[in-house]
C-alpha positions as CSV (number, residue, x, y, z in Angstrom):
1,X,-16.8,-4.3,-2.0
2,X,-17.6,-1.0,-0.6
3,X,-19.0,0.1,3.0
4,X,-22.8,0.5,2.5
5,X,-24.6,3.2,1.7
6,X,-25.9,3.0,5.0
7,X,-23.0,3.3,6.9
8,X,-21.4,5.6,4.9
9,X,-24.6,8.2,5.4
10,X,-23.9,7.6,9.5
11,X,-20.3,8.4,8.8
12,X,-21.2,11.7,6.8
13,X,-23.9,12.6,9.7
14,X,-22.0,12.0,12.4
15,X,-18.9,14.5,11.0
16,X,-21.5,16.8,10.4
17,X,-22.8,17.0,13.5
18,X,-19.5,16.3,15.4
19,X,-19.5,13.2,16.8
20,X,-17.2,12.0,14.7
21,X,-13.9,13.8,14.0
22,X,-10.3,12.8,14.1
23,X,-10.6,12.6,18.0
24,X,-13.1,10.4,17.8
25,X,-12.7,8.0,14.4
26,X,-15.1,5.8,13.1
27,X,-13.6,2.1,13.4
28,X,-16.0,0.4,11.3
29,X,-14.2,2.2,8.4
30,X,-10.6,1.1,9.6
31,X,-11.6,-2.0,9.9
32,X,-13.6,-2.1,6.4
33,X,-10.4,-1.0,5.1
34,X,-8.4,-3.8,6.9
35,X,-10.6,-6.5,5.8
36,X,-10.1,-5.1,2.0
37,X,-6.6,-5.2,2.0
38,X,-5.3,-8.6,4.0
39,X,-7.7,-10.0,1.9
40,X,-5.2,-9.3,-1.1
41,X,-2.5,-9.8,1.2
42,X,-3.3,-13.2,1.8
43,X,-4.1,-13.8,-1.9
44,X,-0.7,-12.6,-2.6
45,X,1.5,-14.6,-0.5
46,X,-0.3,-18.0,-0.2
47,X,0.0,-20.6,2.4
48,X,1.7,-20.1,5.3
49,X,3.2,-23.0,5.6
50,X,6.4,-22.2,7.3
51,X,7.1,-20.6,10.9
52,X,9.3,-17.7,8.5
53,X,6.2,-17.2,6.4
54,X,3.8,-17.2,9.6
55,X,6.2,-14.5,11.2
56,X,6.3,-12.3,7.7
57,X,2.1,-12.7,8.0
58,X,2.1,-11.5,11.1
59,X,4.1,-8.2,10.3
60,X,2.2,-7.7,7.3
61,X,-0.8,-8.2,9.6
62,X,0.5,-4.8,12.4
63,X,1.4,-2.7,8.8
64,X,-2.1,-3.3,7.2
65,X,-3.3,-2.3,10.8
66,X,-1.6,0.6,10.9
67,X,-2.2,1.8,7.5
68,X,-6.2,1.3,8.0
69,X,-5.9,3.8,10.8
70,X,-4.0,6.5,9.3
71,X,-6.0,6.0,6.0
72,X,-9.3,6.8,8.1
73,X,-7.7,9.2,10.3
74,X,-6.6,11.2,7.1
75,X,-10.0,10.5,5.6
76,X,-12.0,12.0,8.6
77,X,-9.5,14.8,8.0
78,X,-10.2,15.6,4.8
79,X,-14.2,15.3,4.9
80,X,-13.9,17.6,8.5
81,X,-12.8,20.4,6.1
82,X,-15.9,20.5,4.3
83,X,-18.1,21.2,7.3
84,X,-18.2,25.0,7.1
85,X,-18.3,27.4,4.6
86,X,-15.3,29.9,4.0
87,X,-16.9,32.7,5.7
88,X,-17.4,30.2,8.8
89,X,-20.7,29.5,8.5
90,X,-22.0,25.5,8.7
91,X,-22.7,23.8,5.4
92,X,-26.6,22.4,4.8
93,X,-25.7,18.5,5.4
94,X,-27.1,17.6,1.7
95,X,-24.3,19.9,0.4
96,X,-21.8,18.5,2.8
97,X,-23.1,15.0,1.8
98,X,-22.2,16.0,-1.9
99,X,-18.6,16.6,-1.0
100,X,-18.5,14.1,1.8
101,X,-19.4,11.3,-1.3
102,X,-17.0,12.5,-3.7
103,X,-14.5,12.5,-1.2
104,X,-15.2,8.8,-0.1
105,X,-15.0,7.7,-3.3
106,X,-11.5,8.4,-4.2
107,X,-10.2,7.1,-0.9
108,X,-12.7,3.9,-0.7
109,X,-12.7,3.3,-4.5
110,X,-9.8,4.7,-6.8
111,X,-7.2,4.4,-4.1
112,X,-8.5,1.7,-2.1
113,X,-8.1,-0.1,-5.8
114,X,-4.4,1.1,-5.9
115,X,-3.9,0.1,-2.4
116,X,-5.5,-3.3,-3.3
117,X,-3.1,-4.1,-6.0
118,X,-0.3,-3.2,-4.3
119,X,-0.9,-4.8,-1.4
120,X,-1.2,-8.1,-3.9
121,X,1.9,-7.4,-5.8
122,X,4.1,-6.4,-2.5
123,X,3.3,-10.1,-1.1
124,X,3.5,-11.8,-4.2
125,X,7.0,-10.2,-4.7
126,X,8.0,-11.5,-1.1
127,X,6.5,-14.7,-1.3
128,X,8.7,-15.3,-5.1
129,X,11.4,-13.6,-3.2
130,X,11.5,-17.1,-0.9
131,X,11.3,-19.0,-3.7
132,X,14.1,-17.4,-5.4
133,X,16.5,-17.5,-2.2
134,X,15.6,-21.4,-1.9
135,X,16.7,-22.4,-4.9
136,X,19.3,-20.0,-6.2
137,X,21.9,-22.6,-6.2
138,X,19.4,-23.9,-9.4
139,X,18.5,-21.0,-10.4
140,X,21.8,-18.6,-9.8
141,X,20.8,-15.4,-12.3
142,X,17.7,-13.0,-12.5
143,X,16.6,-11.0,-15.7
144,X,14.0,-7.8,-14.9
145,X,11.4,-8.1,-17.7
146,X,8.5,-5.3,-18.8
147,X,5.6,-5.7,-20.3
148,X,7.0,-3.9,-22.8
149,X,4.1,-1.3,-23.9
150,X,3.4,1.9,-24.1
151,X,2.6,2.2,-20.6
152,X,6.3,1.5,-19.4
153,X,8.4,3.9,-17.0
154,X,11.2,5.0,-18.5
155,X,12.8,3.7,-15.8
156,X,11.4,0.5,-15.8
157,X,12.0,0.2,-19.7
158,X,15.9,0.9,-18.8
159,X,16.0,-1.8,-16.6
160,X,14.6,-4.0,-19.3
161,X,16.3,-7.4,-20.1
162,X,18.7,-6.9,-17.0
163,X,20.4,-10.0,-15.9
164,X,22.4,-9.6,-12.0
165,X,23.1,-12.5,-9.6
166,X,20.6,-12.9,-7.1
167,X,23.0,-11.5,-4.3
168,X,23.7,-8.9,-6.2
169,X,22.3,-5.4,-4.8
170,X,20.7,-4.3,-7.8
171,X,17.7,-6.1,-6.5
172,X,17.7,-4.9,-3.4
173,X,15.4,-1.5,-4.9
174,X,14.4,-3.6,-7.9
175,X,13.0,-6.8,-7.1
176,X,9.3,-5.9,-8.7
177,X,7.0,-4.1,-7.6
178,X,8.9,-0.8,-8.2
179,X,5.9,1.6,-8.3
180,X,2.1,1.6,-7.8
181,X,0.5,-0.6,-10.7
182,X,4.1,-1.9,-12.0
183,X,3.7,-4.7,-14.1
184,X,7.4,-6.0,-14.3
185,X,8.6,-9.4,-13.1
186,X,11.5,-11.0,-13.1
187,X,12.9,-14.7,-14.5
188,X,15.4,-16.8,-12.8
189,X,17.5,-18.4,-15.0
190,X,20.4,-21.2,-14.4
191,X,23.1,-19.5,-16.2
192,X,23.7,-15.9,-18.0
193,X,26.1,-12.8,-18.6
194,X,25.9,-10.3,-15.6
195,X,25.0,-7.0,-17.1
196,X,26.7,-4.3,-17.2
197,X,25.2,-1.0,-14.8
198,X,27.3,1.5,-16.1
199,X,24.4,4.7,-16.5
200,X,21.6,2.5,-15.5
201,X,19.0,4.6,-13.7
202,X,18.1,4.3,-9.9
203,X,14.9,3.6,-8.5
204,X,14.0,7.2,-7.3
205,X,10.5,6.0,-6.5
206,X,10.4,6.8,-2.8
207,X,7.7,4.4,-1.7
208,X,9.0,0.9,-3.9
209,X,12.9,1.1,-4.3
210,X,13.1,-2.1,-1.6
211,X,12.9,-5.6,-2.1
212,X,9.5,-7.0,-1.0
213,X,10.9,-9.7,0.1
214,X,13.6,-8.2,2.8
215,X,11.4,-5.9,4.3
216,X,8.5,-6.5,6.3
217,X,5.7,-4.1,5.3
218,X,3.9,-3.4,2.6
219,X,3.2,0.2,2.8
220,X,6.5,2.6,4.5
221,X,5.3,3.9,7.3
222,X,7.9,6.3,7.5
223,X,7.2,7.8,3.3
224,X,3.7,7.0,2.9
225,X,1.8,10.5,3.8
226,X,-1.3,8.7,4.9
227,X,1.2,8.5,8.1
228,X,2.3,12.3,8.2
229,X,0.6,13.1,11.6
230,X,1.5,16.2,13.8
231,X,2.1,15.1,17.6
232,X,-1.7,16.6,17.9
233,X,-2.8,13.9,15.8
234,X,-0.8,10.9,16.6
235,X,-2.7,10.8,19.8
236,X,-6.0,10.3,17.7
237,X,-4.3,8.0,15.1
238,X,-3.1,5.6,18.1
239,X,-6.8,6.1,19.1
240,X,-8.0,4.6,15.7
241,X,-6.0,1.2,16.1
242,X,-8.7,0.5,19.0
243,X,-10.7,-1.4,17.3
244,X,-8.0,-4.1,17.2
245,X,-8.1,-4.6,20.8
């Protein structure tokens, strides 16, 4: 689903012209971009059938809030650029509309698509992460498994057939997902050998290297650079949570 073309032109005009700018956001695009992602939230972690679970929800819920504004904020940012020429001069508004689309399209599209899918792996993660605390006096052991492609990180691929107790730290940065678009999982299993993690690699990936499950986000807000504001533009990006009110 995308905003209409409709709205999107009012977006475009309205930067053009002014009226919209990171002092004043449009909402109707935090909120499209709210609605998109819980939707996979919710998908992702299943019924809340637990006070813990409605609790979890309800952080995932102020994150996903968050993350809409500072995703429009840096949006409207990026399309105000384009206003003027170089020399200072204003663009024609069908030019602007050229860049203002292209623009839209990799935030609202190919990285609302990312954001999508991780927003369904983060809170599948957590949700199995319950699962695997409930019943690890069954199921004591965890092996990290790949899809096993070409597509692999080499990281990922050297974690590969990795068993560790599920107390064990190792999973506290490698419970899956461990990047955007991982495909690794884990299996519990009711006996094995603890591997050895003499030169296994870290998870140096700055945004996953947490367990979904012990944390209650599912984007950082202190890495992810949709939330790199000056003290300027905090002001604004508080201002774009309004429409939660």
């Amino acid at each position: 689903m995308a905003l209409s073309q409709r709205k999107l032109e009012s977006i475009f005009q309205g930067i053009h012209s002014g009226k919209i700018s990171i002092e004043s956001l449009p909402l109707e695009l935090s909120q499209f971009t709210y609605d998109e992602l819980m939707k996979f939230v919710s998908k992702g972690y299943g019924e809340l059938d637990s006070d813990f679970k409605v609790r979890k929800m309800a952080a995932y819920d102020k994150n996903i809030t968050a993350f809409s504004g500072a995703k429009t904020f840096q949006e409207v940012n990026d399309l105000n650029n384009f206003v003027f020429n170089a020399d200072g001069s204003k663009r024609a508004f069908k030019e602007f509309r050229e860049f203002a689309q292209a623009i839209d399209e990799q935030y609202n599209v190919k990285w609302l698509k990312t954001e999508q899918d991780t927003a369904f792996g983060m809170s599948q993660s957590s949700q199995q992460w319950e699962e695997i605390e409930s019943e690890k006096d069954l199921f004591p052991m965890l092996k990290y498994e790949t899809v096993a492609d070409g597509r692999v990180r080499p990281d990922h691929a050297a974690w590969d057939q990795i068993i560790r107790p599920v107390d064990d730290s190792f999973w506290d940065t490698r419970m899956p997902i461990n990047a955007y678009n991982c495909r690794c999982t884990v299996t519990r299993l009711t006996e094995g050998v603890a591997t050895p993690l003499r030169g296994v690699p870290k998870n140096d990936d700055k945004m996953f290297a947490v367990n979904p499950g012990k944390v209650d986000y599912i984007f950082d807000e202190k890495k992810h650079p949709y939330f790199k504001h000056t003290k300027i533009q905090t002001a604004a990006f508080e201002r774009s949570l309004k429409w939660r009110e």
